[in-house]
N, C-alpha and C positions, 0 to 999 in steps of 0.2 A: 307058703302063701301069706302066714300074719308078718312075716319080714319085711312085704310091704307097706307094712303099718307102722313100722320103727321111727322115732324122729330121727330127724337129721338125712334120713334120707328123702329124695326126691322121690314125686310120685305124679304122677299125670292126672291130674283132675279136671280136665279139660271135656270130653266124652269126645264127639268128632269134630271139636277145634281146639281141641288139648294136643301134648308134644306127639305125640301118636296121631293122633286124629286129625290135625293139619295133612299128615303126610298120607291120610286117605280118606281125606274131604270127599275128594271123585270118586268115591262111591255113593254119598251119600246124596252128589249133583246129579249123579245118572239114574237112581234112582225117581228125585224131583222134576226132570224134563217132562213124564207122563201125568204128573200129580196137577191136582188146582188147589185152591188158596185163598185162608179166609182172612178179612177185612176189621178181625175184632181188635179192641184196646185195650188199656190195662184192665187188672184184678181189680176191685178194693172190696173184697169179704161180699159180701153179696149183693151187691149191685154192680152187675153185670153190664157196663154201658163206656158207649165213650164220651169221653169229655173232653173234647175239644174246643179250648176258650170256655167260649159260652157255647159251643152247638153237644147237643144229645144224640147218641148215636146207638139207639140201643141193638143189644145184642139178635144176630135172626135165632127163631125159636126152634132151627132144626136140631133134632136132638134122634140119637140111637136108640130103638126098641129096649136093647141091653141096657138095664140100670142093675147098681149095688151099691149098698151101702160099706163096701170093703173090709165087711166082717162074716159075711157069708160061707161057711164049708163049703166047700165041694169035691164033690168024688174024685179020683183022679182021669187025667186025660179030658178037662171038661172047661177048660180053662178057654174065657170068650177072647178073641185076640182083638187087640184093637189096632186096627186096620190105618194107618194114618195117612195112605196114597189112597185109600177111597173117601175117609173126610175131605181130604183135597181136592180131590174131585167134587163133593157134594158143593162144597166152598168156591171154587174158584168162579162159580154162574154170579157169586153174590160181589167179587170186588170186582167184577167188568159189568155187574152192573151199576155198584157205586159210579165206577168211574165215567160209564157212561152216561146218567144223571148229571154227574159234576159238570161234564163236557157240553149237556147238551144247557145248563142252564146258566153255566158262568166261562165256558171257554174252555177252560184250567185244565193242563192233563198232568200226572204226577210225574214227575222227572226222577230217574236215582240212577248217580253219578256214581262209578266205579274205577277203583286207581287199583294197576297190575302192576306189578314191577317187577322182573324177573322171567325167565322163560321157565317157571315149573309146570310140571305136565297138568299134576291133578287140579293146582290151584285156576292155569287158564281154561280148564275146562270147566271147574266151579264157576267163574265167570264166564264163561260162554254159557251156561245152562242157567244163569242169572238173567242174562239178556234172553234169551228164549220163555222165560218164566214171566218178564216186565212184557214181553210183547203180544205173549198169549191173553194178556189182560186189562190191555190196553195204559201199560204205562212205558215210557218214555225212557231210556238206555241210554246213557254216554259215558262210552268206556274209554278210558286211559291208559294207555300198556306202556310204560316205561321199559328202557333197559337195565340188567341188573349190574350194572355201575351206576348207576344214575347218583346223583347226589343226594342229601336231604333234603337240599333248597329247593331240587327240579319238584319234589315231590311235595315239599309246603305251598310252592305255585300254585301247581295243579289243583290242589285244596281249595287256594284261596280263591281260584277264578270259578270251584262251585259253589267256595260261598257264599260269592258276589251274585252269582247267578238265579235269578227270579224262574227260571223256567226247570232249576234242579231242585228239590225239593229233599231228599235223601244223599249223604254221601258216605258210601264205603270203601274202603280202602282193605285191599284184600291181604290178608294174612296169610304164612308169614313174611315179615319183610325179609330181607338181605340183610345177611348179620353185622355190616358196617351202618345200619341206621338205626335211632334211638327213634322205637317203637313208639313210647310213650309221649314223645314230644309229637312225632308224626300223628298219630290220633288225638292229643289233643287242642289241636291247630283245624279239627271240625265245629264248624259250629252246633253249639248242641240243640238248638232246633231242627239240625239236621244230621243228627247223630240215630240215625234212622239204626244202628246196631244196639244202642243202649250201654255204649259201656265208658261213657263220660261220665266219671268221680261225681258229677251233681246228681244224674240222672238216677247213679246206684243209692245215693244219700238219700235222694226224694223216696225212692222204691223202699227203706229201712225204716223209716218216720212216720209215724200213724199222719193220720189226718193229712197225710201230703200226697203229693201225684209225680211221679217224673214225668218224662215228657214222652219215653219213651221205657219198653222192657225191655230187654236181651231177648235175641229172636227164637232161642233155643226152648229157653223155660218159659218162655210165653208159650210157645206152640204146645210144649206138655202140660201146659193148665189148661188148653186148648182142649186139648184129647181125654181130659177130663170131664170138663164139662160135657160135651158133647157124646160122652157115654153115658151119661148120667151118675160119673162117681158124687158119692157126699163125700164131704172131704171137713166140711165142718166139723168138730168135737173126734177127731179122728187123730191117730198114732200117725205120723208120716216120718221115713228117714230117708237122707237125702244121701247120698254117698259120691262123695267129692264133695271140695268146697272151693272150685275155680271161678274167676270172676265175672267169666263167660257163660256158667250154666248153675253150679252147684250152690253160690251164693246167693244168686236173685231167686232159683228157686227154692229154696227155702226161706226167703223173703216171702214168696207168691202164696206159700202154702202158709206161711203165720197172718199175712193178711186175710186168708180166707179159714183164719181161726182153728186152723189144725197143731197139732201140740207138736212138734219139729225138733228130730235129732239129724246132725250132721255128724257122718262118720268121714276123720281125716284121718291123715298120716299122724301117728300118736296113740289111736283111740284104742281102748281096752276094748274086747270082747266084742269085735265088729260083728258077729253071726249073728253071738247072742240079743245086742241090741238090733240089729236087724231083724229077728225075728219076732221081734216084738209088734210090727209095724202094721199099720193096718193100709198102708201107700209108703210104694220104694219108688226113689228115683233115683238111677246108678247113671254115675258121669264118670268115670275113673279111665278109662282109656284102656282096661285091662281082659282081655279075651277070658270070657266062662268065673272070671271071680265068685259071681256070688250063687253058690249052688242051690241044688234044692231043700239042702238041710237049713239054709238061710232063711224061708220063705213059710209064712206061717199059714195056714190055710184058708185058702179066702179073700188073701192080700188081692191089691193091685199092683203091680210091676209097669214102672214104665220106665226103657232099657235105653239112654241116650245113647252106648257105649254104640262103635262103629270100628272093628279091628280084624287086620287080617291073619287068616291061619293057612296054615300048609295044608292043600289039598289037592292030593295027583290026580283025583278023579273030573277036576273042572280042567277047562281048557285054557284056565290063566293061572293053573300050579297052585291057588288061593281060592278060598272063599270067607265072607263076612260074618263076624257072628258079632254081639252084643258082650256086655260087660259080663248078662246075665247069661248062666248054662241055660238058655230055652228048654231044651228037650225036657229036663228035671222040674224045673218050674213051672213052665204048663202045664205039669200033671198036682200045682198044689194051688197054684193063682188062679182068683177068681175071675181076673182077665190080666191079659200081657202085650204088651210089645212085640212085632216082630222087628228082626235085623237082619236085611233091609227093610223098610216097608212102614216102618212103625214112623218113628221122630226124625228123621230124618227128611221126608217131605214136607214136614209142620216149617223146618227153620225157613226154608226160603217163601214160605207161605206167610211167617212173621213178618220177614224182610220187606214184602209186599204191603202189606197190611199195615206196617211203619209208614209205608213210602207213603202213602192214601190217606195218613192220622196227615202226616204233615203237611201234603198239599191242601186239606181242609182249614186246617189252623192257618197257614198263609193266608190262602182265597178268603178266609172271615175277616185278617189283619186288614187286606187290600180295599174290603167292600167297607171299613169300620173305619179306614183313614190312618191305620196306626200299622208302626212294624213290627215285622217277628219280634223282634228282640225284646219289647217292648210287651209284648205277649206273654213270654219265657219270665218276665220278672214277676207277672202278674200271678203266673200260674200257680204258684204255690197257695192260691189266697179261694183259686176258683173252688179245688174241693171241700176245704173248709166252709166258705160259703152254701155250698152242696148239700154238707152232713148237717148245716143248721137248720137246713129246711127240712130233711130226712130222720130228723131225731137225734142226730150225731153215729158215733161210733163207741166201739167199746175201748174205752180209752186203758182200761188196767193191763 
């Protein structure tokens, strides 16, 4: 097992959009088709709100009966699961009613723009169960299916006619691409006012930098500060360890958990005694793409577990030869966590509940540019000044 810890070797730290978890994304879309979807913005330590330009968005105050402070014992078998297809459910009432507000008092309806390229099974379903999730709540779908020859250029078009576009608001580009096109260029030819995924280089910089704001989180580690919150974990003054350190989920989330003041170990490829420091922890966040890794000998009693991982295992007993499990051994865990993750069920219905939730930050920040006379872009330079401004009125932040 610690072989996967060796440098020099690869390791998937992605959770279900890492090298593994691209290739069983559609589990975690078929999952979100029945989930709703909340409308929150970034972290920044305990002010809970969005800030968009200048508009306040504060947080809704529903919250789960379940609270802990993540250092609580408990017996075994007693571990609260957190449920992340029925937060979405409690959430999705609240961005079809943003939206419906937005609609009925400035027009504006959120648009997110989506580029396919390739005929892969699980990826076109992930996008189809995207556009089913935009329509359930009132936001606006224009999908792109390219062929998988397509060029790079076909595909930097495509981009550029939703950047031009006043009625697209979010654009994603679905991953992965076809291994004749440079990723990197392709993503970053979004404009990052509308990089409604979060994973434009400024966005991650803004997210690392006290007193700053990106524009947007990664939809992954936002949804699991999401599922935090909303159990009532404290997370302030608290051990958290993040396991992966991909740029999709295991980086910004331990970005999310240092802004909200928790003392944060990343376990990578390299690290000495990954059990031992994981057991130290009083909030695990596992991204690593790797089926039952982290046992229950891992898990210190009382923790919080919350299981990005998404991966399939041999099972003759289902009727598709497979079933999903999490990075984390469930069965073992739940008899030491003070609450957990399920997989499926758990973080998996949060990401395209982010995605949403992006697409709504940004049609707002437009509709304010529109009503103000000024442009996005124009917005996007300012931004870095808005929180600062923020914290001077608030008392500032803890800068050390």
């Amino acid at each position: 097992m610690f072989k996967s810890f060796a440098k020099g070797q690869t390791w998937s730290c992605g959770g279900m959009y890492g090298n593994l978890g691209r290739k069983t994304a559609f589990a975690a879309a078929v999952v979100s088709i029945t989930t709703r979807f909340s409308v929150h913005g970034c972290y920044r330590g305990l002010h809970r709100v969005f800030l968009v330009d200048n508009i306040r968005f504060p947080l809704a105050s529903t919250s789960r009966s379940f609270e802990t402070d993540a250092t609580s014992v408990v017996t075994e078998a007693s571990s609260k699961i957190i449920d992340g297809s029925s937060v979405a459910r409690d959430i999705r009432d609240e961005i079809a009613t943003e939206i419906s507000k937005m609609k009925g008092s400035s027009g504006v309806v959120p648009g997110l723009g989506v580029i396919l390229v390739g005929s892969r099974k699980d990826s076109a379903t992930y996008v189809e169960n995207k556009k089913i999730a935009c329509e359930a709540v009132g936001i606006n779908s224009y999908n792109v299916h390219l062929p998988e020859d397509s060029s790079e250029q076909e595909v930097l078009k495509h981009i550029s006619g939703f950047n031009n576009d006043p009625s697209v608001h979010g654009i994603l580009v679905q991953l992965p691409l076809p291994s004749h096109m440079n990723e990197q260029i392709i993503l970053n030819a979004v404009r990052i006012e509308k990089d409604v995924d979060g994973l434009n280089p400024l966005n991650i910089g803004l997210l690392a930098m006290l007193d700053r704001e990106p524009l947007f989180v990664p939809c992954t580690p936002k949804g699991c500060i999401e599922l935090l919150h909303r159990y009532g974990v404290s997370i302030e003054g608290k051990r958290a360890v993040v396991i992966g350190r991909s740029n999709i989920v295991g980086l910004p989330a331990a970005l999310l958990l240092q802004r909200e003041y928790a003392t944060v170990t990343v376990v990578q490829p390299g690290t000495k005694n990954p059990e031992e420091l994981t057991r130290e922890a009083d909030i695990i966040i596992s991204a690593v793409g790797q089926p039952n890794m982290v046992r229950g000998s891992w898990i210190k009693p009382g923790s919080v577990v919350i299981d990005v991982g998404i991966n399939p295992i041999k099972d003759d007993t289902s009727p598709r030869g497979y079933r999903m499990v999490g990075d984390v051994c469930f069965e073992e865990a739940s008899k030491i966590a003070s609450a957990i993750t399920p997989v499926p069920g758990g973080v998996g219905p949060m990401t395209i509940a982010m995605l949403l939730s992006n697409t709504l930050i940004s049609a707002k920040r437009a509709n304010q540019c529109f009503q103000n006379g000024t442009r996005p872009g124009k917005a996007v330079k300012n931004w870095s000044t808005l929180w600062s401004e923020k914290s001077s009125k608030t008392g500032g932040t803890k800068n050390w």
